[in-house]
C-alpha positions as CSV (number, residue, x, y, z in Angstrom):
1,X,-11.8,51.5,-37.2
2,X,-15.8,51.2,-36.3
3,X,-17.0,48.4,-33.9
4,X,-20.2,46.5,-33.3
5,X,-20.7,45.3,-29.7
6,X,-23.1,43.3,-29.1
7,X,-23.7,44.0,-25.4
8,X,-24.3,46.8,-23.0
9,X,-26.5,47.6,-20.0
10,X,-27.2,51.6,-20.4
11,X,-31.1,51.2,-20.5
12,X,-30.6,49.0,-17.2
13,X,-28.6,52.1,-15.9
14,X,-31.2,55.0,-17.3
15,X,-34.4,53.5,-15.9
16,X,-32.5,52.9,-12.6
17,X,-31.5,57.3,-12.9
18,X,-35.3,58.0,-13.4
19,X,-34.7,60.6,-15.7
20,X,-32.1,62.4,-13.7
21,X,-29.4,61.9,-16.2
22,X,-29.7,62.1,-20.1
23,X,-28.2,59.5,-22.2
24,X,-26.1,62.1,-24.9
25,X,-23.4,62.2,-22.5
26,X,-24.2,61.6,-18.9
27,X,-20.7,60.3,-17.3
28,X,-22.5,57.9,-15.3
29,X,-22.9,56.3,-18.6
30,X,-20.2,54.4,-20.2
31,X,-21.7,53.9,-23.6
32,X,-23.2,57.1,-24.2
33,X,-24.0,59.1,-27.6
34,X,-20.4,61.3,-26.9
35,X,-18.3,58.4,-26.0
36,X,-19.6,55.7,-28.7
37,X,-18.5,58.5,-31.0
38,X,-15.2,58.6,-29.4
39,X,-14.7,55.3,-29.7
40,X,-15.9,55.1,-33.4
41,X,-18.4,52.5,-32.1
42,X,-20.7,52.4,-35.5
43,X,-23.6,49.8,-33.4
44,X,-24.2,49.4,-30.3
45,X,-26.8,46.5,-28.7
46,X,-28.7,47.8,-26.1
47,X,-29.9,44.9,-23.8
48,X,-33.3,44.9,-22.2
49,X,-32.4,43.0,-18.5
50,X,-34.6,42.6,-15.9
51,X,-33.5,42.6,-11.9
52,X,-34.1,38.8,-10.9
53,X,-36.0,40.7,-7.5
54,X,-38.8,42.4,-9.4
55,X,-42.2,40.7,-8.5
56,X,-43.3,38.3,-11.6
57,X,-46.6,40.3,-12.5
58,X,-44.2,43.2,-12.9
59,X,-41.4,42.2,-14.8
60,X,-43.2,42.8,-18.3
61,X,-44.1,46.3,-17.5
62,X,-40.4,47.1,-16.6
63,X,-39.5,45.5,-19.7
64,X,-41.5,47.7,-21.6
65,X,-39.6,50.7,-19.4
66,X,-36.7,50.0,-20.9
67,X,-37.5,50.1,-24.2
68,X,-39.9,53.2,-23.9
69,X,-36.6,55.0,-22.7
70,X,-34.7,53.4,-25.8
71,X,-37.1,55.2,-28.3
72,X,-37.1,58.2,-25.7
73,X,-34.1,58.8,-24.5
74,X,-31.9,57.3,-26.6
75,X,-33.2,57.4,-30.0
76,X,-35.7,60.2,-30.0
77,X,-32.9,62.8,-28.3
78,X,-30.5,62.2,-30.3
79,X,-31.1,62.0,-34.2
80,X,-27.6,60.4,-35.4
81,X,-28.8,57.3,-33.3
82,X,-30.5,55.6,-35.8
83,X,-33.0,52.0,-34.8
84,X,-31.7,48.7,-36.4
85,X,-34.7,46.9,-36.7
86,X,-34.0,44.7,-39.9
87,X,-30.5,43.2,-40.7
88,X,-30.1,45.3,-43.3
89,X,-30.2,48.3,-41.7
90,X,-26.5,47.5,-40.9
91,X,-25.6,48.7,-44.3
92,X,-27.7,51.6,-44.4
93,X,-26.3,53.3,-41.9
94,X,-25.1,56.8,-42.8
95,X,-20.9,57.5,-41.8
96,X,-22.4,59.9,-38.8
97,X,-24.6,57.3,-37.5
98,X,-24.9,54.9,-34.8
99,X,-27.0,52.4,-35.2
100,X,-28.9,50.7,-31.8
101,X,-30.3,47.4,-31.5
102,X,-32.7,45.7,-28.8
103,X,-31.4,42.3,-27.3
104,X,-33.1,40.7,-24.4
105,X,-31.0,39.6,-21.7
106,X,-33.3,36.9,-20.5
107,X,-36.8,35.8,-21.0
108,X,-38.4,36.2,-17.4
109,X,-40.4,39.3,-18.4
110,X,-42.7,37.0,-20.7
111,X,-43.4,34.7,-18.3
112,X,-44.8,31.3,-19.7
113,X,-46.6,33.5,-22.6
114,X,-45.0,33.7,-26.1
115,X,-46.9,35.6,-27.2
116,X,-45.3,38.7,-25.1
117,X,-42.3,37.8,-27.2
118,X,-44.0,38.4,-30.1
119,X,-45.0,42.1,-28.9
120,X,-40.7,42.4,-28.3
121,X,-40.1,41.5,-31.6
122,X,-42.6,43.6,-33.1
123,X,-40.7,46.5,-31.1
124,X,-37.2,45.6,-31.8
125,X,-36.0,42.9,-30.4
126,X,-33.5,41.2,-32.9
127,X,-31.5,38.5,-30.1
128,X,-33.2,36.6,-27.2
129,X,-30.8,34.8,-24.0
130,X,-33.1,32.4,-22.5
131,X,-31.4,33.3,-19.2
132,X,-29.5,35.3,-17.0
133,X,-27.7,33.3,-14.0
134,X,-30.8,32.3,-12.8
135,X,-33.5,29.3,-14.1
136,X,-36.3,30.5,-15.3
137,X,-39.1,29.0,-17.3
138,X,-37.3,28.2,-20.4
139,X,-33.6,27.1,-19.2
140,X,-31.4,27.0,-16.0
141,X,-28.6,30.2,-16.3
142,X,-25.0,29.4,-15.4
143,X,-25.5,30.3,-12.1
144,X,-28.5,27.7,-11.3
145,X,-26.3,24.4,-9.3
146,X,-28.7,22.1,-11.0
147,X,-27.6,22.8,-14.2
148,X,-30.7,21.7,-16.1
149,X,-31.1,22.3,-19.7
150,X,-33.7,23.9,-22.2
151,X,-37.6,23.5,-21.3
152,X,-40.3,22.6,-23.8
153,X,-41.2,26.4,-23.2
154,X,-37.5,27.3,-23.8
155,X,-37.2,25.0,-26.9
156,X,-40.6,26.4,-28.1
157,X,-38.7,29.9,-27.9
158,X,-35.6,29.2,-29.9
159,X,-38.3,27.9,-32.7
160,X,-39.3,31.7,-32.6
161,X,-36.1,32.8,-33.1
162,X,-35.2,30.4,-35.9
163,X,-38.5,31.5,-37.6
164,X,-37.9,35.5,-37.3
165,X,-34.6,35.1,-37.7
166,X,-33.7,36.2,-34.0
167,X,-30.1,35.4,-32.8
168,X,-30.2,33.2,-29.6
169,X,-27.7,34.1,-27.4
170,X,-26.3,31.2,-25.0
171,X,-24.0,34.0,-23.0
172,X,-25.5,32.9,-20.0
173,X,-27.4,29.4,-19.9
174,X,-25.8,26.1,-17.9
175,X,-24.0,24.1,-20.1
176,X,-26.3,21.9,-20.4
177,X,-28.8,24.7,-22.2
178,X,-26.0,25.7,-24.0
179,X,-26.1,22.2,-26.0
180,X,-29.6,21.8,-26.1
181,X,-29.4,25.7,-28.1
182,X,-26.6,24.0,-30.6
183,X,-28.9,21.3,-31.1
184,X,-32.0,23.7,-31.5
185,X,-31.0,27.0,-32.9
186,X,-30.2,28.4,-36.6
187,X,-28.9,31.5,-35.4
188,X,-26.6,30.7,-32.4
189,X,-24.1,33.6,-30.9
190,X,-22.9,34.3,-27.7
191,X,-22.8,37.9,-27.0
192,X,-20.2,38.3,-23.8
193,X,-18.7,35.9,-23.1
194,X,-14.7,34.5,-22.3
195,X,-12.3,31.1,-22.7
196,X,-12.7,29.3,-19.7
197,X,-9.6,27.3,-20.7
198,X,-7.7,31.3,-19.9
199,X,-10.4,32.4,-16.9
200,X,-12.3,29.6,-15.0
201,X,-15.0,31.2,-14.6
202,X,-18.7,29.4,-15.0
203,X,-19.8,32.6,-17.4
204,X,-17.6,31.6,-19.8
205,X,-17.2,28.9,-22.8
206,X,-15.1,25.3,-22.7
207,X,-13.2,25.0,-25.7
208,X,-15.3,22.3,-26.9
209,X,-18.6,24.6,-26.6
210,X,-16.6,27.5,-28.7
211,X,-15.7,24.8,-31.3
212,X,-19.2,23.6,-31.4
213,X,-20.5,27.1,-31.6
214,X,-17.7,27.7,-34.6
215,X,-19.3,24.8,-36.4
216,X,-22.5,26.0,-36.2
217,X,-21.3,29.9,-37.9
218,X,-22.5,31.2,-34.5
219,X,-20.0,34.2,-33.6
220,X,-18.6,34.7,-29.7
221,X,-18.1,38.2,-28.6
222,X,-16.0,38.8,-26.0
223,X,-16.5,40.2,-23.0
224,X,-14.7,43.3,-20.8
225,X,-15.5,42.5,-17.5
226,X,-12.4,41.7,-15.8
227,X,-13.3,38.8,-13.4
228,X,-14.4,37.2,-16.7
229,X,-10.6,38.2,-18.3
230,X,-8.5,36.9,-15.8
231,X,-9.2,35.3,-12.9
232,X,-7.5,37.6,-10.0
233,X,-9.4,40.2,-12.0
234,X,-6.2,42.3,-12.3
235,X,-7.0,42.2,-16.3
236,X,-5.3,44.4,-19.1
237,X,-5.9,44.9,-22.2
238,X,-3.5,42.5,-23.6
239,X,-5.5,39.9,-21.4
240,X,-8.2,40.8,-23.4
241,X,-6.2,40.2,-26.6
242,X,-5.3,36.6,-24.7
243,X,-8.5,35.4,-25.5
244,X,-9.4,36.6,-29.1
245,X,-5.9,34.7,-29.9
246,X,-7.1,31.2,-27.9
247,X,-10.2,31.9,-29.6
248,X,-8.5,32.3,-33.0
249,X,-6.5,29.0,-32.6
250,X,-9.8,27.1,-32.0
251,X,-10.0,28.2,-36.1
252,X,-12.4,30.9,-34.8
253,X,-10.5,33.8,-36.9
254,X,-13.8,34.4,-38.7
255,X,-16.4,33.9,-35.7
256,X,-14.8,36.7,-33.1
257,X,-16.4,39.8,-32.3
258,X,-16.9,41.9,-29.4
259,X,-19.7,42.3,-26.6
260,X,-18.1,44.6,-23.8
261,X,-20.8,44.5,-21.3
262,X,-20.2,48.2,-20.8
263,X,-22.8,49.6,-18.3
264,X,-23.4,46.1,-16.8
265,X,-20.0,45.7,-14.9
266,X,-18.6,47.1,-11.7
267,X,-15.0,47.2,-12.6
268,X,-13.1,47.4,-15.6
269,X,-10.0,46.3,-17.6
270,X,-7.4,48.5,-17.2
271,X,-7.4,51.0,-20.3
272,X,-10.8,50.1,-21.2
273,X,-12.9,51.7,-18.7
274,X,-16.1,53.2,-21.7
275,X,-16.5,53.2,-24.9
276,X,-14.6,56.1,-25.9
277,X,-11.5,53.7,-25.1
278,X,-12.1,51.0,-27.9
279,X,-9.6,52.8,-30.5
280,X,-7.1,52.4,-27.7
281,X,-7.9,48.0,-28.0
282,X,-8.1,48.1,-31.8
283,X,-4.0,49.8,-31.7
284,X,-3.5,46.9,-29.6
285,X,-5.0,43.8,-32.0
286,X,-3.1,45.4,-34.8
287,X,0.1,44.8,-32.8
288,X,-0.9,40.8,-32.7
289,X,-3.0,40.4,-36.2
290,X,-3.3,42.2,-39.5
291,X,-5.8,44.9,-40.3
292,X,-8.1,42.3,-42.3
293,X,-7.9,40.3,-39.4
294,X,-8.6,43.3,-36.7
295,X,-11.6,44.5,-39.2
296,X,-13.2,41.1,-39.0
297,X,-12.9,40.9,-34.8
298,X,-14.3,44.9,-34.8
299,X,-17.3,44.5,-37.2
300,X,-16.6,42.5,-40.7
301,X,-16.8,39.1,-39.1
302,X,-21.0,39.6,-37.4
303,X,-21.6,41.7,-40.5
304,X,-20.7,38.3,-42.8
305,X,-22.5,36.0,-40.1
306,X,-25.9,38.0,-39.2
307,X,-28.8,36.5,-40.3
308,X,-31.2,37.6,-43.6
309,X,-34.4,39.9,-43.4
């Protein structure tokens, strides 16, 4: 069965090699060419994140990095990656193909200047988080105690994205962001994220912030990293299946999806340590849920719920 995710950190991971590995199938990687096509992954999101410690004046530059080694590395090497740069590219894609989006894990690399998002855009960026786990100019990030919510500059973003038709992904914003971006955005989705009603954790969603996010046909992808699974960490992949079924009950059987954070994450569930190990997940869903069901969760469900060109 083919998969979207919505979320990895293998650019993160290739600009930190400095050309010393190569994406096809570098081991270090967990979401390279060989094992996406193992795991019969038929898109894979490629976020653009930026380490909180790089000077300001620099973060731009390195942001650019990134995406020079997308079109570089991992598009220009290997020709059955194929760019998603318009939302209906999904459904040109070729049964040999795999296609790659740009997502931006945060918007510190603009700065205060929008119009450096606009460059992003113009070279593939189709979802924008406001934040990592930090504040930044546009929103306070989960991690930020003063839990403030969007900035004019932030609100001024999510415009952007409502006008280009850019997801805006509230993975990582305080909740207070989080319900200033249900009150702002058209295209709402949260790319990695848990229940915090199964794992208390403050990276994932209350039940009344999934149900809010339902309402407004945003999709939730969830997440592999295990301290975001279960709480002792110790997480399986019927833990993993925990959630999608909370999630379900919350009348969310339409709005599921997945967003492994493969690349970004230090440990792993047991039995899903890469990509090539997602077949081995879908075997389990069909245990719990039926094949329309297990089709929506892999790729029907975003593919019904992306936005138009």
């Amino acid at each position: 069965m083919k998969i979207i995710d919505l979320h990895c950190d293998a650019l993160l991971k290739l600009h930190e090699a400095n050309d010393r590995i190569r994406y096809a199938d570098a081991e270090e990687l967990e979401t390279n060419k060989r094992r996406l096509q193992q795991g019969e992954v038929a898109v894979q999101c490629f976020a653009i994140f930026i380490e909180p410690g790089i000077k300001q004046e620099h973060k731009f530059d390195a942001a650019l990095g990134q995406i020079d080694l997308f079109y570089r590395e991992v598009l220009g090497k290997n020709p059955e990656m194929k760019h998603i740069k318009n939302w209906s590219d999904f459904d040109r894609l070729e049964e040999n193909q795999i296609g790659a989006m740009l997502t931006l894990e945060g918007v510190d690399a603009i700065g205060n200047d929008i119009t450096k998002l606009h460059i992003l855009y113009q070279l593939g960026v189709r979802s924008v988080g406001l934040t990592w786990n930090n504040a930044n100019l546009a929103a306070d990030g989960a991690g930020e105690p003063r839990g403030g919510g969007l900035t004019l500059f932030g609100k001024e973003i999510v415009e952007f994205n409502n006008q280009h038709h850019i997801l805006t992904d509230v993975s990582h914003l305080s909740e207070k962001a989080f319900w200033d971006v249900m009150e702002t955005a058209k295209y709402p989705i949260a790319s990695h994220s848990n229940s915090r009603h199964l794992c208390n954790h403050p990276r994932n969603l209350y039940g009344n912030q999934v149900r809010a996010l339902f309402q407004r046909n945003g999709m939730l992808h969830v997440v592999f990293a295990p301290h975001f699974v279960k709480e002792d960490a110790n997480a399986t992949i019927q833990d993993v299946v925990k959630h999608i079924d909370y999630f379900c009950s919350l009348d969310g059987e339409k709005n599921i999806g997945l967003g492994s954070d493969f690349d970004g994450i230090s440990s792993h569930v047991t039995g899903l340590e890469h990509a090539g190990k997602y077949q081995d997940l879908i075997n389990e869903l069909l245990k719990h849920f039926s094949e329309d069901q297990v089709k929506g969760f892999a790729y029907q469900n975003f593919l019904d719920h992306r936005p138009t060109d």
